[in-house]
N, C-alpha and C positions, 0 to 999 in steps of 0.2 A: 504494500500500500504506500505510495506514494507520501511524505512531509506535505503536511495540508497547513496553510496560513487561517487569518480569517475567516470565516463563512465556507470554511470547506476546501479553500482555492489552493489551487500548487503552489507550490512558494518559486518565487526567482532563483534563490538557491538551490531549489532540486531539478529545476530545467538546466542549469549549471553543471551539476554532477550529474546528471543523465547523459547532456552531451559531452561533458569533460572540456568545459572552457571556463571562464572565469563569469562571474555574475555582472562584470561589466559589460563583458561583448556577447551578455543574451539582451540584458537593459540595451544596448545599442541594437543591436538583430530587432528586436519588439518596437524599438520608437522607428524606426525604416532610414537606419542609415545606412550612405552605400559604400561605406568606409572597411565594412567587415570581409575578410576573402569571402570567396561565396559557397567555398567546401565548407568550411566552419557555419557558416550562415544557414548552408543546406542542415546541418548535425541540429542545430538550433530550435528551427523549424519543424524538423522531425522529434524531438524532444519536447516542444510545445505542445504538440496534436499529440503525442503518445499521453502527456499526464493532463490536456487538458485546462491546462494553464492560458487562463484568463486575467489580464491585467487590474490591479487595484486602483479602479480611474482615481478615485482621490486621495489615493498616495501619491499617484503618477502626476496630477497638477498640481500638490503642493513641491513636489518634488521636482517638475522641471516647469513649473509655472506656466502650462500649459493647461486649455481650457477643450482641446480636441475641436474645436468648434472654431468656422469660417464664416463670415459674414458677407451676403451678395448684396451689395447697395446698389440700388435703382434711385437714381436723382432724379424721380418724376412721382407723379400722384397717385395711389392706389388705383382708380381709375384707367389710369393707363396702361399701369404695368399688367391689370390682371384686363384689362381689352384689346392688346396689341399683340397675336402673336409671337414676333421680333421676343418677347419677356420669357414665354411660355417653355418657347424651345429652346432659350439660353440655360435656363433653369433644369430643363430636366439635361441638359449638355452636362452641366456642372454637378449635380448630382449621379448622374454616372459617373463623373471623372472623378469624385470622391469614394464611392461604393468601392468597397472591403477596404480601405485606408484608416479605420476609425474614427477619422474626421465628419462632424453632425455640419450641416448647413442651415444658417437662418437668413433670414429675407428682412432685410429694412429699407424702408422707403425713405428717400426726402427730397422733396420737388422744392417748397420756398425755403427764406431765407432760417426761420428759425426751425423749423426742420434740418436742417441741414445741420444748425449747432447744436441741436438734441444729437443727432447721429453720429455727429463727430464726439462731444462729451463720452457718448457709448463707448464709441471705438476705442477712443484714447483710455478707458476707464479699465483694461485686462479682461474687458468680457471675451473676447477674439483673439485666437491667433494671428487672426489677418482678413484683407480686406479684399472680394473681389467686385471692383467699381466698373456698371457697365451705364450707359445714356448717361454721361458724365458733360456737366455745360464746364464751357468754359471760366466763367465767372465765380464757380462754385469754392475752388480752388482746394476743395476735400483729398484729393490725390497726394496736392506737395505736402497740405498739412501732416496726413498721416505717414507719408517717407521722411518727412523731417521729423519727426517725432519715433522714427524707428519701426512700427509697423511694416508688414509685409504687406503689399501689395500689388496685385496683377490684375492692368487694365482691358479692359473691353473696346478696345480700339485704340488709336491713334493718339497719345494725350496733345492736347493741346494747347497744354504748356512744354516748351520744348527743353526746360529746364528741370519736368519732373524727372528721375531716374529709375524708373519700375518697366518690368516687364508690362505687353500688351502681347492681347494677340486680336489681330484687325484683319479684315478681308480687301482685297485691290480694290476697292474703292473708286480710284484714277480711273483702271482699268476697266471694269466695268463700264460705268458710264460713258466713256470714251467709244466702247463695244456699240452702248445704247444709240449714241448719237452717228457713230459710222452707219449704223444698220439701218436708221429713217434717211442719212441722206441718199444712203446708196437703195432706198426707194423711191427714191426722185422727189422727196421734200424737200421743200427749198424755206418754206415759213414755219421754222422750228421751233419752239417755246420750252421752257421748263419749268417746272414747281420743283425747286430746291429746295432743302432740307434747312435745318437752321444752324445758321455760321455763327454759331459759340458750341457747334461741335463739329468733330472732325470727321464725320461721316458725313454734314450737310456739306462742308466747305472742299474735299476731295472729290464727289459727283460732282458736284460744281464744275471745278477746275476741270475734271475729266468728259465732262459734255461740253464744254468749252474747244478743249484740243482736238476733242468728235469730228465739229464741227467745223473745226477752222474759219476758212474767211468768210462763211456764213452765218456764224455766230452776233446777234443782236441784242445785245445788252436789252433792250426795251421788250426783251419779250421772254425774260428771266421775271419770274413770282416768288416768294418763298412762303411755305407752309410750314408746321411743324409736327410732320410723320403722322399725321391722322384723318382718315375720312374727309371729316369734317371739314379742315384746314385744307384739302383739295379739293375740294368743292366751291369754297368760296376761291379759290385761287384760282379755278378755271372757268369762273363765273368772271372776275379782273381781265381773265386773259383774252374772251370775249369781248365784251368792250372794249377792249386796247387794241385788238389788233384780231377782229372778223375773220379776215384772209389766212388764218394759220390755218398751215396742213399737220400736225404733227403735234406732240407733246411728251416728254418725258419725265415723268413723276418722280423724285428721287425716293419714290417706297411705294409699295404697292397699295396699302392702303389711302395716300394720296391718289395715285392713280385711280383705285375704285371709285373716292370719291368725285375726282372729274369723269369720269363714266357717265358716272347717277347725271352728269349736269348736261352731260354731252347728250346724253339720250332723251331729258328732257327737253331739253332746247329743238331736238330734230335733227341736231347734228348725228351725223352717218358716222359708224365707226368701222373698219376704215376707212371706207370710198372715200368722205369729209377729212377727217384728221384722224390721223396713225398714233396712238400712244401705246408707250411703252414704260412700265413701271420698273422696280429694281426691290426682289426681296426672296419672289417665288415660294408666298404662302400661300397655304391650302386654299383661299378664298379664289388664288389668280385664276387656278384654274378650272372654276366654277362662275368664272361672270361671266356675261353674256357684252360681246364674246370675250372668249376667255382670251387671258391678257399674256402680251409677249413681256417678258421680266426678265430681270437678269439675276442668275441663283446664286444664292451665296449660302456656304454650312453652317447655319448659326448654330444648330447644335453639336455641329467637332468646334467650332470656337467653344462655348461654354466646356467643353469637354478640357480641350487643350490648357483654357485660363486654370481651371481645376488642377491640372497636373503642375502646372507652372507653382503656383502656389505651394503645392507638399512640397516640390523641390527647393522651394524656397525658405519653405517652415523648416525643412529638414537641412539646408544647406547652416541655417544659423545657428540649430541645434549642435553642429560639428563642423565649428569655422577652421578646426585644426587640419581639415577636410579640402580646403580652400586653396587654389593653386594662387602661386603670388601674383603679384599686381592687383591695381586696380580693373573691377570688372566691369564688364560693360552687360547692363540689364538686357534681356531677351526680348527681342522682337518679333513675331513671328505673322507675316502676312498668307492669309490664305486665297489657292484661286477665289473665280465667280466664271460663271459663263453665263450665258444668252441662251435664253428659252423661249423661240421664236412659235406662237400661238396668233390666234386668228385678227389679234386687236393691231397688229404691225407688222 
């Protein structure tokens, strides 16, 4: 019979003398450092599952001040996050990329300004090991606060402060959009327009730029709108784009549910979609490919993004748990962009 601790549980010590390594480099094998050979690791591991040995979570946070637990901050309104979703599928990304790690995930929201300093007080308070910040404005400035203050964390796009120092992981953005705007001219649209995203983030202000380069020397400043990734907000924004300029053939949504929303307005109006004007969104959620007609978009993984942010993080949690771990110099945080491609349906 196995040396039983508390409540019945294997003691660290006899996962130790099971495998024949010392109590330190089982505590290292159990927190997931990759410091351990991985013979000895393997021994460890099999010593674990043979007596059953499950960890004393609250010995293990008094003991390395560790809370097991990551925080997803969505800087936007409950409303949004749970109607958009861009939210739904990053969430469950990030929850696989945690699953069998030990690490629990919680969900806090903060769209205004005192919001924002409740969340931050949290963060900075040792509820979290660490932060992953996705629809992050630029004004918010939640990212530097909590890297300067020493928290981990890994961003959801592009920061845009170019002085924060944190992992992201973002998808081509540029690319995309650029894809979007090649593929209406090279339909022979010549009166382009867009409903852009909003430039205090780096996914409004990248489509941008990238239907921009699309479009080259057809490009028309005057027939740029900006909405802010909702229905709603592209509805009234291709109702603006009407009025300003009758004669467009074309329009590119920087998110699909912009896009739907100019749908709803196109179809009311009696504008033809796309004999009239050709749009074309950028997200490739379930809805695109159910409206009438269904919409040409440009796809992007948001759920291997939340996966990937997930993994970035343990590496992160665990690179600080064992900085002796640490190759020298100064490091440079991890970037990691993912494709998008163009999903060409009945709307363009």
């Amino acid at each position: 019979m196995p040396p039983r601790g508390d409540y019945g549980r294997a003691t660290l010590e006899a996962v130790a003398r099971e495998a024949g390594v010392s109590r330190a480099t089982v505590s290292r094998v159990v927190n997931g450092s990759p410091s351990v050979d991985p013979a000895m690791a393997k021994r460890v591991r099999a010593a674990v599952e043979k007596l059953h040995y499950v960890p004393n979570q609250a010995a293990r946070s008094l003991m390395t001040m560790r809370t097991n637990t990551v925080a997803l901050v969505a800087a936007e309104s409950d409303d949004r996050v749970f109607g958009d979703p861009f939210f739904s599928s990053i969430i469950r990304g990030v929850s696989q990329g945690l699953s069998g790690s030990g690490w629990q995930l919680t969900l806090v929201m903060a769209k205004g300004e005192a919001e924002v300093e409740d969340a931050t007080r949290y963060l900075l308070g040792g509820h979290v090991d660490g932060a992953l910040l996705i629809s992050e404005h630029g004004g918010h400035q939640l990212a530097a606060t909590l890297s300067d203050a020493g928290v981990p964390v890994v961003i959801g796009g592009r920061p845009m402060d170019p002085s924060v120092r944190a992992p992201y992981v973002d998808h081509n953005n540029l690319g995309g959009a650029e894809m979007a705007a090649r593929h209406l001219r090279g339909l022979g649209r010549r009166r382009i327009a867009t409903i852009a995203g909003p430039q205090d983030m780096s996914a409004g202000v990248d489509r941008l730029i990238g239907f921009e380069r699309g479009l080259g020397d057809i490009f028309d400043p005057d027939l740029v709108v900006h909405g802010q990734f909702t229905s709603t907000s592209g509805a009234e924004a291709m109702s603006r784009l009407l009025e300003r300029a009758p004669d467009l053939d074309a329009v590119f949504a920087a998110s699909d549910l912009m896009a739907l929303g100019a749908l709803q307005v196109l179809t009311r109006t009696g504008v033809a979609v796309p004999t009239d004007v050709a749009v074309v969104g950028y997200d490739d959620i379930a809805l695109a490919g159910e409206s009438s007609p269904p919409l040409t978009t440009v796809r992007q993984g948001t759920q291997e993004q939340g996966r990937r942010m997930a993994r970035l993080m343990l590496e992160e949690i665990r690179r600080r748990a064992d900085p002796d771990d640490e190759p020298p110099g100064p490091r440079t945080p991890e970037g990691i962009i993912l494709p998008v491609e163009l999903v060409v349906r009945e709307s363009a």
